[in-house]
PAPAZA-973956 format. One record per residue (C-alpha): residue in one letter; x negated, y negated, z. Coordinates in nm, 3 decimals, padded with zeros to 5 digits. Layout:
N
('a', (X, Y, Z)) ...
//
This chain:
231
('x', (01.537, 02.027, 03.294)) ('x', (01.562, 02.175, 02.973)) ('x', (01.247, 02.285, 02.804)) ('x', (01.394, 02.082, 02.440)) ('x', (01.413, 01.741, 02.688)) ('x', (01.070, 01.823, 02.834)) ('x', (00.959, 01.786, 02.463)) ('x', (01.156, 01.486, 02.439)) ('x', (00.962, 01.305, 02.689)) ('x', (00.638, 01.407, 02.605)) ('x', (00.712, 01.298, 02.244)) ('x', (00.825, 00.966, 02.339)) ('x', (00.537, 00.963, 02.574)) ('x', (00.290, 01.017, 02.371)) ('x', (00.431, 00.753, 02.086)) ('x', (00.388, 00.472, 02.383)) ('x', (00.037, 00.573, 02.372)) ('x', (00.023, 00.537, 02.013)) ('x', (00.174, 00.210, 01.986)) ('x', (-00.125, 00.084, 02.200)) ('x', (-00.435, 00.179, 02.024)) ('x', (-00.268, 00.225, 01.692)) ('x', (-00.390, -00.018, 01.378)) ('x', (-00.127, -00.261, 01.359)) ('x', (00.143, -00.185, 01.067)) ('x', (00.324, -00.451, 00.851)) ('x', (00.605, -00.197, 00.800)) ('x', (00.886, -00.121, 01.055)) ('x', (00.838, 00.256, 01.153)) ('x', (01.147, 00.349, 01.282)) ('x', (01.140, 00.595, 01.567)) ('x', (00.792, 00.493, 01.636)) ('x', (00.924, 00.083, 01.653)) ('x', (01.199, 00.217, 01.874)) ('x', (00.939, 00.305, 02.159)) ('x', (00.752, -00.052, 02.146)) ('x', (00.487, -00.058, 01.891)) ('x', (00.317, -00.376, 01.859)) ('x', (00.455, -00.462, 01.493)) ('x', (00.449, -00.806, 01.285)) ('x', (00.731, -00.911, 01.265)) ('x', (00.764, -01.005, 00.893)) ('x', (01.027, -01.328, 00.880)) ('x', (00.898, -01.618, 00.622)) ('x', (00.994, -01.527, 00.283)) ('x', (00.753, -01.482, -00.012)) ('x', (00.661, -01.703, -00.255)) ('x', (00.926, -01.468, -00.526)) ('x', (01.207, -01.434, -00.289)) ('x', (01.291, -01.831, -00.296)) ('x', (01.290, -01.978, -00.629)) ('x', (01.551, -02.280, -00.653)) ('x', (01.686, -02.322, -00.975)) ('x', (01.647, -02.711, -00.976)) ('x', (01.283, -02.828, -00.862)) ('x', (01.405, -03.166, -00.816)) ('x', (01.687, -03.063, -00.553)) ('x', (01.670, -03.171, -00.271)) ('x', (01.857, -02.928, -00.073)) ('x', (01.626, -02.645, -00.333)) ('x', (01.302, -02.787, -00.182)) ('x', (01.414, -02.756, 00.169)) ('x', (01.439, -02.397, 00.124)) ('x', (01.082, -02.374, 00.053)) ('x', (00.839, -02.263, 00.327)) ('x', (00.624, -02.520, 00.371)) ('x', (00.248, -02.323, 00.271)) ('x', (00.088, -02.507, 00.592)) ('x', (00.363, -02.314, 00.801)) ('x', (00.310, -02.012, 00.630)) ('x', (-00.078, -02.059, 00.683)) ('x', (-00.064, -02.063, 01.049)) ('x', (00.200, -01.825, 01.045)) ('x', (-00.062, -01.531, 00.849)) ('x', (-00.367, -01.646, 01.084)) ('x', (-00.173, -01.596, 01.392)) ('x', (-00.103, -01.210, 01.276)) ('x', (-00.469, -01.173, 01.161)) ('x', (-00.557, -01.260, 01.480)) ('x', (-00.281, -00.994, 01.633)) ('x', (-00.415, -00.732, 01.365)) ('x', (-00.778, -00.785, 01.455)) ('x', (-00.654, -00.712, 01.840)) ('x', (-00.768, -01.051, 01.940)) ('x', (-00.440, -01.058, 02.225)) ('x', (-00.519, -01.425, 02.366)) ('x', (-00.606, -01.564, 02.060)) ('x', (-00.321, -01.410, 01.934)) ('x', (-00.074, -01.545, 02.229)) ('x', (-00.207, -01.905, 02.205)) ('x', (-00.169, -01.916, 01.818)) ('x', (00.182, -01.758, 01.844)) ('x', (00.271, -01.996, 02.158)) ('x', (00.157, -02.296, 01.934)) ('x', (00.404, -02.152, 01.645)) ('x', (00.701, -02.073, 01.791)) ('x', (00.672, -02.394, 01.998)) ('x', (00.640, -02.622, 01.675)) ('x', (00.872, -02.389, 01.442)) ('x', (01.142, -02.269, 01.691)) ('x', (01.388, -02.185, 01.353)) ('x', (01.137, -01.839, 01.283)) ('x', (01.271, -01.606, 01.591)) ('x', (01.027, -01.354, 01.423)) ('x', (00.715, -01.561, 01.533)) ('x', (00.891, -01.542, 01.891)) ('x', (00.887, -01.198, 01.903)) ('x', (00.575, -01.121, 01.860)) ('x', (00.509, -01.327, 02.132)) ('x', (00.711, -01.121, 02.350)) ('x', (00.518, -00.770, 02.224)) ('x', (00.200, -00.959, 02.239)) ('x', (00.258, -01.102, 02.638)) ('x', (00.395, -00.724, 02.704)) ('x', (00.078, -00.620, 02.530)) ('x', (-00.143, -00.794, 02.791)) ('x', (00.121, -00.738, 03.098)) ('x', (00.281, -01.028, 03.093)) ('x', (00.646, -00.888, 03.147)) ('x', (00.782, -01.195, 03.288)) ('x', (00.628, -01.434, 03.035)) ('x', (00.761, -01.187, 02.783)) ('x', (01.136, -01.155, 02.895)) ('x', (01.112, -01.571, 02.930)) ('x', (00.994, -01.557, 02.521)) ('x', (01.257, -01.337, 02.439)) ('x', (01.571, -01.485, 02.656)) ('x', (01.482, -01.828, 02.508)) ('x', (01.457, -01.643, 02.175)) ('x', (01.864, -01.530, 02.202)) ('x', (01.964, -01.832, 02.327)) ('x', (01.858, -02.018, 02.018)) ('x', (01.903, -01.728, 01.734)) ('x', (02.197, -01.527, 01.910)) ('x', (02.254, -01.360, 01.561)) ('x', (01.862, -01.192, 01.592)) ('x', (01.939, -00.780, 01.720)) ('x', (01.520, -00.709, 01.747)) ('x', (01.473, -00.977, 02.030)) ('x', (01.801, -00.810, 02.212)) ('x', (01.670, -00.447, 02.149)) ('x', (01.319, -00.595, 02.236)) ('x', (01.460, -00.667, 02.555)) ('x', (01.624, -00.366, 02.646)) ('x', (01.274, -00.202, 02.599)) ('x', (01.116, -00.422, 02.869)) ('x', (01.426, -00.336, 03.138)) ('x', (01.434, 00.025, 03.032)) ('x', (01.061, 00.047, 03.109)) ('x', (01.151, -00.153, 03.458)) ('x', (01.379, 00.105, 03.538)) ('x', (01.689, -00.099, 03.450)) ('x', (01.889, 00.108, 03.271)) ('x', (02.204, -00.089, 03.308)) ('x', (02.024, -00.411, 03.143)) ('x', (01.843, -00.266, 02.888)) ('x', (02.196, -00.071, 02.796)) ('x', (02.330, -00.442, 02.763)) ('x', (02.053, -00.584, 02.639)) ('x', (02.118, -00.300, 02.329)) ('x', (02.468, -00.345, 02.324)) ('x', (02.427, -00.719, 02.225)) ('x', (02.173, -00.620, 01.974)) ('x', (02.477, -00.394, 01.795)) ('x', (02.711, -00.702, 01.858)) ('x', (02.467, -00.905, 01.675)) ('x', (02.369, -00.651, 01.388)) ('x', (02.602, -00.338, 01.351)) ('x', (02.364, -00.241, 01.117)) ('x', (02.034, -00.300, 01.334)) ('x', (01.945, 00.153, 01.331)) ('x', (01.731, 00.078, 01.667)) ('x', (01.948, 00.006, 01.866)) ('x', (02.152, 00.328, 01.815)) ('x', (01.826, 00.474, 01.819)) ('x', (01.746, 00.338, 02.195)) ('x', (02.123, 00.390, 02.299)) ('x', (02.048, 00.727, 02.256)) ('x', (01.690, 00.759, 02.442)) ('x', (01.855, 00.586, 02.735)) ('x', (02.161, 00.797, 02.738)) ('x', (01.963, 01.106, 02.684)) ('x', (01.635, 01.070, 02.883)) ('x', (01.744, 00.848, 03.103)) ('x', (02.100, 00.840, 03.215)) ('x', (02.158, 01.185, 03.160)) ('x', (02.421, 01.149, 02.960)) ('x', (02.403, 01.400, 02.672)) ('x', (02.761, 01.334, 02.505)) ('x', (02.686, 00.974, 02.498)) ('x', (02.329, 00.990, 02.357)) ('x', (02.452, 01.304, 02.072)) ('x', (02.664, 00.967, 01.913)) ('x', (02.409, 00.700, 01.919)) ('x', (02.171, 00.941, 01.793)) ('x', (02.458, 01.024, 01.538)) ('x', (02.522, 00.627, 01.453)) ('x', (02.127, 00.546, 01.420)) ('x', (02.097, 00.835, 01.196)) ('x', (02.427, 00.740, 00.968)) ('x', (02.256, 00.353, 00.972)) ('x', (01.947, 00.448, 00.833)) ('x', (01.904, 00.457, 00.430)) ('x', (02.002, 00.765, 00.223)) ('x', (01.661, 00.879, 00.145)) ('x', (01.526, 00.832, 00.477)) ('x', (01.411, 01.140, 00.688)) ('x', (01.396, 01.208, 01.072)) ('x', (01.351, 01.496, 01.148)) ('x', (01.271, 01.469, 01.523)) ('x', (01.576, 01.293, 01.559)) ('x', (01.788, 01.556, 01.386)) ('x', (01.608, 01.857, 01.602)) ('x', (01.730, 01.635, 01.884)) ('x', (02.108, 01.590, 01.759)) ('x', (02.059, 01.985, 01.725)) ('x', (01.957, 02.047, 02.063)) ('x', (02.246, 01.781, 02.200)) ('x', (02.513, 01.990, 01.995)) ('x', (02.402, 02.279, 02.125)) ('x', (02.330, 02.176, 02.527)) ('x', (02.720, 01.999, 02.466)) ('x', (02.856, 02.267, 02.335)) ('x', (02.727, 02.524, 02.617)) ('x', (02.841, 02.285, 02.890)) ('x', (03.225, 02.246, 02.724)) ('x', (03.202, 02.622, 02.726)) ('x', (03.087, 02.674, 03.115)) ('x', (03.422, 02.424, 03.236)) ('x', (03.672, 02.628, 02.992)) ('x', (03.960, 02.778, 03.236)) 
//
């Protein structure tokens, strides 16, 4: 095995560590994200972001998030933030069983239960989760986290795959396509263009360096091999 891949693994080894006795952070960290890090999932909008023009429509009001929603909503990630897991689960249970429309509140459900190694309770969260919000990429790519770590590669390439169906745009999938293809499958060609299409998906200003030393590494081990079958 290549000593660059070695590094690989122990990098993406040692984020998985991270993500479990790391403070819990209310922004999405890409690569970090990409490897399961238990992250609130931010989806009820802020007071600013829905202002109806007309108070008295009727349709206007209905947009509005209902403050006693929003309320449990903010205790039940206090509770995740303060590390409280079963506390946590229960409140988060209670939501997403009363508020089904917030697939957000679902998934953190699912990284909670997988949190406190309850895989099977987890994949149940997040298959109901797709069935109902089919358009949300972070429960698919949640997903193929859980089978990757099972060992089910095929799966968790599916489960990615219909994240990218449901969000071309969704970075971490493309991100995890690659891992999979790379660490996993072997399949160096394959991972160099997710890695390429995660890269080309994130914003202009945004930096990854790791990811680019990989994509440098991929050229180069791709490269080499295309030379070694020339007649």
């Amino acid at each position: 095995m290549p000593y660059s891949l070695i590094k690989r693994c122990l990098l993406l080894a040692a984020l998985l560590v991270l993500a479990g006795c790391g403070a819990v952070d209310k922004t999405i960290q890409v690569a970090a994200n990409a490897v399961d890090v238990i992250t609130p999932d931010f989806i009820l909008p802020g007071p600013d972001e829905v202002e109806p023009e007309a108070s008295d429509d009727a349709e206007a009001k209905a947009m509005k998030i209902d403050p006693r929603i929003r309320r449990q909503y903010e205790l039940a990630l206090q509770e995740m933030q303060d590390g409280d897991i079963e506390r946590a689960i229960a409140s988060f249970d209670a939501f997403v069983s009363k508020h089904p429309d917030y697939p957000g509140a679902a998934l953190n459900l699912a990284k909670l239960q997988l949190k406190n190694g309850q895989t099977d309770d987890a994949l149940l969260t997040l298959e109901k989760c797709v069935a109902e919000h089919p358009e949300y990429a972070a429960a698919y790519n949640q997903m193929g986290i859980v089978y990757r770590e099972q060992g089910k590669f095929d799966e968790a390439a599916d489960a990615y795959l219909s994240a990218i169906e449901a969000d071309s745009d969704y970075a971490l999938a493309y991100f995890n396509m690659g891992v999979l293809n790379d660490l996993y499958r072997q399949q160096p060609v394959v991972a160099l263009d997710y890695y390429r299409q995660y890269r080309s998906r994130l914003a202009p200003d945004a930096e990854d360096v790791e990811v680019d030393r990989w994509i440098g590494d991929l050229q180069r081990r791709v490269g080499t091999a295309s030379a070694e079958v020339a007649p």
